[in-house]
C-alpha positions as CSV (number, residue, x, y, z in Angstrom):
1,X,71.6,327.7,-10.5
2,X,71.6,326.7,-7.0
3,X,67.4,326.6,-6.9
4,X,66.0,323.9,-7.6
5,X,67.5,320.5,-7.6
6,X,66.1,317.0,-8.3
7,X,67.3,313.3,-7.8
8,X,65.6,310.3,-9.2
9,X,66.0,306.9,-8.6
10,X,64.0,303.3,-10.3
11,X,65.2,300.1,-9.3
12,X,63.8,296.5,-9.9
13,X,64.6,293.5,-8.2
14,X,63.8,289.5,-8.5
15,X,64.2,286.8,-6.4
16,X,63.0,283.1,-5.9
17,X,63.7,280.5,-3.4
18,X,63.2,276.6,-2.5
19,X,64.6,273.8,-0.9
20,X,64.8,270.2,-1.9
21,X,65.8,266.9,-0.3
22,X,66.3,263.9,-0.4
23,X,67.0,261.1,3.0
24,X,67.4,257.7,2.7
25,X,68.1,255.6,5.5
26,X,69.4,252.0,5.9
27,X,71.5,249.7,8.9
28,X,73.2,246.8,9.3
29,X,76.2,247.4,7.5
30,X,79.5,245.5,7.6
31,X,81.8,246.7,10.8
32,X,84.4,247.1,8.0
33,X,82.9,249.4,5.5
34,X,83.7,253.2,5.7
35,X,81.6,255.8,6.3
36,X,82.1,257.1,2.3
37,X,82.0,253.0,1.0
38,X,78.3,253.2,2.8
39,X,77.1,255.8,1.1
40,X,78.4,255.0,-1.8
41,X,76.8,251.0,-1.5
42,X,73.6,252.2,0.5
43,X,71.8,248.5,-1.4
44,X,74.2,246.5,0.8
45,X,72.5,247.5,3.6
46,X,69.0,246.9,4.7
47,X,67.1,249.7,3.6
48,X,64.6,251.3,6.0
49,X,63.2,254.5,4.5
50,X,63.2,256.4,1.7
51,X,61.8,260.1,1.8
52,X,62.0,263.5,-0.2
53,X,61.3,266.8,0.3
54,X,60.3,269.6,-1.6
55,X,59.5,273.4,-0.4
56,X,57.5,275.4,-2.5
57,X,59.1,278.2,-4.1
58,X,58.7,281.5,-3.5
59,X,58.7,284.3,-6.5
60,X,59.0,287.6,-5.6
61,X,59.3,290.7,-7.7
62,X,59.6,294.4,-6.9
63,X,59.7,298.0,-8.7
64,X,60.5,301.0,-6.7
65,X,61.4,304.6,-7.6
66,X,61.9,308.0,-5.8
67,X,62.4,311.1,-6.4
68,X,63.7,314.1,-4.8
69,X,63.1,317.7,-5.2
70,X,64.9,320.5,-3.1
71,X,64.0,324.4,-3.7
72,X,66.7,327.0,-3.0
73,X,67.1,324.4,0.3
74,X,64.3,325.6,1.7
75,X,61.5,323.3,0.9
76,X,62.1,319.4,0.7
77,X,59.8,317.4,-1.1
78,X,60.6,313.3,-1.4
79,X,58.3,310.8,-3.4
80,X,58.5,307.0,-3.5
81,X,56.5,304.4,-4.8
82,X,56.9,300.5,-5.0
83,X,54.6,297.6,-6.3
84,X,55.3,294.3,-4.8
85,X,54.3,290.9,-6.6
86,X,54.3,288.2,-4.4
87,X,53.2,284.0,-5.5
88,X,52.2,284.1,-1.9
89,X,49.1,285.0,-3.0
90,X,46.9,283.7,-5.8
91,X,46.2,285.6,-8.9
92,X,44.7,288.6,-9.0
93,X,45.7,289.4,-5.3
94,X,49.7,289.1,-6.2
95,X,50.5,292.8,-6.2
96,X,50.4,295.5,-3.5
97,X,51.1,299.1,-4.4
98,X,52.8,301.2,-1.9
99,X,53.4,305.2,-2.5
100,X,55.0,307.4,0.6
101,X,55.4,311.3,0.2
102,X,57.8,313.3,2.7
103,X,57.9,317.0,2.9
104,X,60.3,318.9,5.4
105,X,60.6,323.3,5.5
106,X,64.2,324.7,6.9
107,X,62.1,327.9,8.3
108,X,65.1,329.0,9.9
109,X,66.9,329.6,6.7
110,X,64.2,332.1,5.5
111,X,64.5,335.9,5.5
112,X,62.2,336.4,7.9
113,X,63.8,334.6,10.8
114,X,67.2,336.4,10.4
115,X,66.4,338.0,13.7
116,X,66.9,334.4,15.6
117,X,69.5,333.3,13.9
118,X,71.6,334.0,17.0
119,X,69.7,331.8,19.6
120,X,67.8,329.2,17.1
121,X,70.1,327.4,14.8
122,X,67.8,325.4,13.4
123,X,63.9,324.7,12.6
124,X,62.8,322.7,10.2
125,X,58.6,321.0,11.0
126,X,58.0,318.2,8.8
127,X,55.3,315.7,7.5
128,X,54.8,312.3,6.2
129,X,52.8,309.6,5.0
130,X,53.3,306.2,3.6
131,X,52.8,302.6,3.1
132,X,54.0,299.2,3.7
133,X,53.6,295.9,3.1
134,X,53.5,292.4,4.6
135,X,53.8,288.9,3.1
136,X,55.7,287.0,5.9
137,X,53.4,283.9,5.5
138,X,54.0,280.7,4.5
139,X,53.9,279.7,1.0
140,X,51.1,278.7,-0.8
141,X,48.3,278.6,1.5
142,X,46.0,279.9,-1.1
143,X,46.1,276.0,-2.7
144,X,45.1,273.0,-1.3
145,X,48.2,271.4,-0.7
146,X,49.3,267.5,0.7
147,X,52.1,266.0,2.6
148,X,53.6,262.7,2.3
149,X,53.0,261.1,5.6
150,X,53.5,257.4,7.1
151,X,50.9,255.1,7.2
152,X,50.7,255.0,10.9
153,X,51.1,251.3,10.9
154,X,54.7,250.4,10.2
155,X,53.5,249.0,6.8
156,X,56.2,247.8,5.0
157,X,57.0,246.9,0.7
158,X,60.5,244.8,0.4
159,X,61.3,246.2,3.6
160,X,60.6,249.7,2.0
161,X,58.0,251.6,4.6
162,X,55.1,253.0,2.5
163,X,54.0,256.7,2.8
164,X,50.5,258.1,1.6
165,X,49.7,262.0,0.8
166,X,47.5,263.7,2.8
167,X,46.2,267.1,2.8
168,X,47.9,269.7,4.9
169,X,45.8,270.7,8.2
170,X,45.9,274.3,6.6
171,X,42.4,274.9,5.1
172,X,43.1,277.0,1.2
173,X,42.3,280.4,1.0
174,X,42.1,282.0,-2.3
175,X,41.3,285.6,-1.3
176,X,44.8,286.1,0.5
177,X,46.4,289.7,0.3
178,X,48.6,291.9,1.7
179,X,48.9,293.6,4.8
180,X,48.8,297.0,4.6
181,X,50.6,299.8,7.0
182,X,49.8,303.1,6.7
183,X,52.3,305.4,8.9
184,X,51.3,309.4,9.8
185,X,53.9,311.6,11.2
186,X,54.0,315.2,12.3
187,X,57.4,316.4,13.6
188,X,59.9,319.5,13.8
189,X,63.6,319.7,14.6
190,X,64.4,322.6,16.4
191,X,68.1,323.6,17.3
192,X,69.1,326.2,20.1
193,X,72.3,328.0,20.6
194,X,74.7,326.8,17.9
195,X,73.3,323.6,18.1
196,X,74.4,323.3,21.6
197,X,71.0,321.8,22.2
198,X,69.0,320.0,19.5
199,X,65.6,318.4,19.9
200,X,63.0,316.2,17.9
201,X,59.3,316.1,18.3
202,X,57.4,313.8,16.7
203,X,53.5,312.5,16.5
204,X,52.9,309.5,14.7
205,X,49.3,307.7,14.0
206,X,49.6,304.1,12.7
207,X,47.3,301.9,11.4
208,X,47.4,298.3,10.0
209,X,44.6,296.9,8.2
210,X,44.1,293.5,6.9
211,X,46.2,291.8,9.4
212,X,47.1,288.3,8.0
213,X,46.3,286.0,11.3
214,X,46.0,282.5,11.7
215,X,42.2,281.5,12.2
216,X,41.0,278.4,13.6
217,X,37.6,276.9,12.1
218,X,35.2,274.4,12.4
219,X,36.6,271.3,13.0
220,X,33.7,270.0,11.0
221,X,36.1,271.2,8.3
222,X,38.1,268.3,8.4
223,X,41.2,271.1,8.8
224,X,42.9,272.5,11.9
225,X,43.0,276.5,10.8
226,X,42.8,278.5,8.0
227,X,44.7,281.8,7.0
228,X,42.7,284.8,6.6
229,X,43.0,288.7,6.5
230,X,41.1,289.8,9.7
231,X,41.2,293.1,11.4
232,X,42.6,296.3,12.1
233,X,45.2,297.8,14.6
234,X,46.2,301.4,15.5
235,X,48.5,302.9,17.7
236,X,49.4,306.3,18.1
237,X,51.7,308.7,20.1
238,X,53.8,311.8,20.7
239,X,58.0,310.5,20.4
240,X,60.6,313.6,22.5
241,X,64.5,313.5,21.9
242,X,66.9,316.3,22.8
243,X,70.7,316.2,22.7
């Protein structure tokens, strides 16, 4: 009936992603032979290495849902939630949850401010909060993890040059999670004239909390650096447009 009105929206989404590879490399081929008989006959020449490659995969899997609620378009009121799972992490720390609530007022459009209709077209203050997170790490780094690496020595099998695993230089970190970004805004939207002129205020506080940083650490260790959760940033400010 024109008061209250109310949309709602769920989604879900999966995704996963690796690389694999495979080089072998070998010279000394006829003159003759084609580029496609070469491959195709790599035994004829002599072989130099052999190597493969495999990047770990990545899983990720979200849910998200909003809704939103409008009275007699007056009073705006958006919710949204999402939970994150990410194999970034080890078990336990996977998931982040991440809720966000919006709410906005159209004060000019109440009874009371029929007396300014004629200079202020517009004013609607507003406030928000929400959060966000961040996985943008490398896979894995929760396990200990090896590389296959030469032997350093040009040490060779039938002409075949030998590799040996090795552990990566990243040191393991089990107790991985995600960063977190919380976001605090305080605005209004104020219109003059017919929306000759039209103008935003906003003033935002945000914080980020368990920044994921790169450490180094004892080289006693035997590793180079280690990836931990370490800190907390802020920044805040006051943010002026006008048309």
């Amino acid at each position: 009936n024109g008061i209250h009105s109310l949309n709602l929206m769920v989604g879900q989404e999966v995704n996963a992603d690796w690389t694999k590879s495979t080089t072998m490399r070998s010279r000394e081929f006829a003159v003759e032979m084609s580029p496609e008989a070469v491959i195709a006959a790599m035994r004829k020449g002599r072989p130099e290495s052999i190597s493969s490659n495999e990047s770990y995969p990545h899983h990720m899997a979200s849910f998200f849902g909003r809704a939103n609620y409008n009275y007699r378009d007056l009073y705006l009121l958006t919710l949204t939630f999402r939970a994150d799972g990410s194999s970034k992490f080890a078990p336990g720390n996977q998931w982040g949850y991440f809720p966000s609530a919006a709410f906005a007022w159209r004060m000019s459009e109440e009874s009371f401010m029929e007396g300014t209709r004629h200079w202020l077209s517009n004013l609607k203050p507003r406030v928000s909060v929400g959060m966000a997170g961040n996985n943008r790490i490398d896979d894995d780094l929760w396990k200990l993890t090896y590389s296959t690496a030469t032997s350093g020595k040009d040490y060779y099998i039938n002409n075949v040059e030998q590799s040996r695993l090795v552990p990566d230089n990243v040191m393991s970190n089990e107790n991985l999670k995600w960063e977190t970004s919380v976001t605090r805004n305080l605005g209004v939207d104020f219109g003059l004239f017919n929306s000759r002129i039209d103008a935003v205020i906003d003033l935002y506080h945000n914080t980020t909390r368990d920044l994921l940083i790169r450490s180094r650490i004892p080289t006693s260790t035997g590793y180079g650096f280690q990836m931990q959760n370490i800190g907390r940033t802020s920044n805040r400010g006051v943010e002026f447009s006008v048309n």
